[in-house]
DONU-251759 format. One record per residue (C-alpha): z, y, x; residue in three letters. Coordinates in Angstrom, 1 decimal, always signed. Layout:
{z:Z | y:Y | x:X | residu:ALA}
...
***
This chain:
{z:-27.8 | y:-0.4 | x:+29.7 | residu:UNK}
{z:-24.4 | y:-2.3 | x:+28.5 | residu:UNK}
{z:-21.7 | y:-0.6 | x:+27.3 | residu:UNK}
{z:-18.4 | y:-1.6 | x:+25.3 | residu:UNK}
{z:-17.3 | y:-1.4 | x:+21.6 | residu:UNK}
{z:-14.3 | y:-2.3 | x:+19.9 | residu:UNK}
{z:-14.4 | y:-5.1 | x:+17.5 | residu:UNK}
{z:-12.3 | y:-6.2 | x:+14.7 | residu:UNK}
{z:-10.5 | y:-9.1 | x:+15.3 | residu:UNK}
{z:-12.4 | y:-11.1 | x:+12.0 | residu:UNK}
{z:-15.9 | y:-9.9 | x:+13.1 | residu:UNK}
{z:-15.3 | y:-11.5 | x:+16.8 | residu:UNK}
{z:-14.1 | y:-14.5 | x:+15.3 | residu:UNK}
{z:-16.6 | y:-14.9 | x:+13.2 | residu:UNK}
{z:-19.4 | y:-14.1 | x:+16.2 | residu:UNK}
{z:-17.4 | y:-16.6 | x:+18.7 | residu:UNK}
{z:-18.4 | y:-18.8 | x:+15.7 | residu:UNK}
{z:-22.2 | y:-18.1 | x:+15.0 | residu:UNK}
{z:-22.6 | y:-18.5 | x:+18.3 | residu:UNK}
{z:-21.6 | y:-21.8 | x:+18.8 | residu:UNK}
{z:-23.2 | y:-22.8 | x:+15.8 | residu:UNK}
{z:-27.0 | y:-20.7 | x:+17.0 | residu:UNK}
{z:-26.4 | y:-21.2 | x:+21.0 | residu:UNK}
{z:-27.6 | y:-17.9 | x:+21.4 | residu:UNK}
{z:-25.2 | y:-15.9 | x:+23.1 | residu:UNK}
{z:-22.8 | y:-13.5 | x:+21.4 | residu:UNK}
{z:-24.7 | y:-10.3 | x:+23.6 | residu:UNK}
{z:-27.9 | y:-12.1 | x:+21.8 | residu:UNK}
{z:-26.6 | y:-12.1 | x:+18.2 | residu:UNK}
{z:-24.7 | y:-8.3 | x:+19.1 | residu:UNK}
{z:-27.5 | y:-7.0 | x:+19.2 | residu:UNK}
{z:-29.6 | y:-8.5 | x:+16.2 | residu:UNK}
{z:-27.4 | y:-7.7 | x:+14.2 | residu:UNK}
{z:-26.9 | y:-4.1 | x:+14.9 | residu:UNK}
{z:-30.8 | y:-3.2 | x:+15.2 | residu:UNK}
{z:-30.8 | y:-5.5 | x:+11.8 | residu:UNK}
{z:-28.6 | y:-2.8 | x:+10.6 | residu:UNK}
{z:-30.0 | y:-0.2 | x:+11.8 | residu:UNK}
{z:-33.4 | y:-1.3 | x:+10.4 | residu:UNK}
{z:-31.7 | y:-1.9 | x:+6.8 | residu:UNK}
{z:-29.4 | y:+0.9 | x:+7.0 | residu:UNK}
{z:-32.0 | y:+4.0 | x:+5.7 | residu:UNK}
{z:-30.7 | y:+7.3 | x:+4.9 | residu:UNK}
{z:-30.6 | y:+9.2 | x:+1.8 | residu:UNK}
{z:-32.9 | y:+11.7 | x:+1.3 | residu:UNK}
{z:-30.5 | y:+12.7 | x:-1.7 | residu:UNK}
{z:-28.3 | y:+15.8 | x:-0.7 | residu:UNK}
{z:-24.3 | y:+15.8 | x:-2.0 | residu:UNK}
{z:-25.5 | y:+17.9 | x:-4.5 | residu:UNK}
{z:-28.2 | y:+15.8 | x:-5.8 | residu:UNK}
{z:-26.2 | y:+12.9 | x:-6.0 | residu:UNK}
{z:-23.4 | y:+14.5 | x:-8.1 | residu:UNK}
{z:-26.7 | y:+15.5 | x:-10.9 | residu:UNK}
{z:-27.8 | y:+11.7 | x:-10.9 | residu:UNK}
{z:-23.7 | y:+10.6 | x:-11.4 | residu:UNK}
{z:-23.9 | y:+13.5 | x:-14.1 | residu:UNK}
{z:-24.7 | y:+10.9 | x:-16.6 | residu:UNK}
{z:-22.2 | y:+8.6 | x:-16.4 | residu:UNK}
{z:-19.3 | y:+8.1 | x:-18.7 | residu:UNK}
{z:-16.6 | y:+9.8 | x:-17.2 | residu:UNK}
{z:-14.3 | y:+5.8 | x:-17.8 | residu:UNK}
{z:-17.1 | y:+4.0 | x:-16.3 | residu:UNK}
{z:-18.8 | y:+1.2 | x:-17.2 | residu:UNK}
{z:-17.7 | y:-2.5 | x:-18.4 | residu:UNK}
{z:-17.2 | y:-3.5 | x:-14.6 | residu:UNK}
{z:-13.4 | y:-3.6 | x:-14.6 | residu:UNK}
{z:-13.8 | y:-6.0 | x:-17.8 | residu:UNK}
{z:-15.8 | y:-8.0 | x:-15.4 | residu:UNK}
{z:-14.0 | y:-7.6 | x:-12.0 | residu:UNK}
{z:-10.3 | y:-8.3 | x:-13.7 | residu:UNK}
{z:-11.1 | y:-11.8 | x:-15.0 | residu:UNK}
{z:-10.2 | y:-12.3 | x:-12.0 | residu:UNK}
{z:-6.6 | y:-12.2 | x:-11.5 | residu:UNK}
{z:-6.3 | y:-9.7 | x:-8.4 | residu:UNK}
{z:-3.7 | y:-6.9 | x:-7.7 | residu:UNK}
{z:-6.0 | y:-4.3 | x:-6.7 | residu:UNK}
{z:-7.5 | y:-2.0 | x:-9.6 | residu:UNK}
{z:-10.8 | y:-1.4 | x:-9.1 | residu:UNK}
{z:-12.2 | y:+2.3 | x:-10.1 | residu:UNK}
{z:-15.8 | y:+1.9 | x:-10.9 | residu:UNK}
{z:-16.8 | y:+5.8 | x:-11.4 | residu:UNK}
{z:-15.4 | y:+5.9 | x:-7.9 | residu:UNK}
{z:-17.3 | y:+3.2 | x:-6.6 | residu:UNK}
{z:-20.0 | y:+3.9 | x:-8.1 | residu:UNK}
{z:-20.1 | y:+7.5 | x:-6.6 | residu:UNK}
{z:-19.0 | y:+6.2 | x:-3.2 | residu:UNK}
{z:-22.1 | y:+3.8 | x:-3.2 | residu:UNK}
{z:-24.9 | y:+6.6 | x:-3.7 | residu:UNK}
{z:-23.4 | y:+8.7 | x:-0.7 | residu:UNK}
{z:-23.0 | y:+5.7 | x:+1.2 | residu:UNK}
{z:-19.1 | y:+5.9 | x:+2.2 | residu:UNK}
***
């Protein structure tokens, strides 16, 4: 079975690319990669809930990774307890 999908400009550019450089065919490395994904992609057992009592402990500022992502001059801030947070649930 084929079917379409939309892809991002960057991310067909970059396949166009990989599959000059492999010879396989973009269909070939399409598909790799997404059951790659899928394979690497597991999910949490953790409920909302759960998740919230394992950020408990965290300092409600953070931790020293805006000291460490600001050397750096770039002109987005970075908000590590939401980053943080937004890595365990996986959004």
């Amino acid at each position: 079975m084929l079917t379409t999908i939309r892809l991002d400009k960057e991310i067909q550019k970059q396949l166009k690319l990989r599959s000059a450089e492999t010879g396989k065919s973009q269909l070939e490395l399409a598909n790799q990669y997404i059951l790659e994904g899928l394979r690497n992609n597991k999910p949490s057992n953790l409920s909302l809930d759960e998740i919230d009592g394992l950020l408990a402990h965290d300092k409600p500022e953070g931790n020293n990774l805006r000291k460490f992502a600001n050397l750096i001059n770039n002109s987005s801030e970075i908000d590590e307890v939401k980053e943080k947070k937004e890595t365990y649930r996986g959004l």
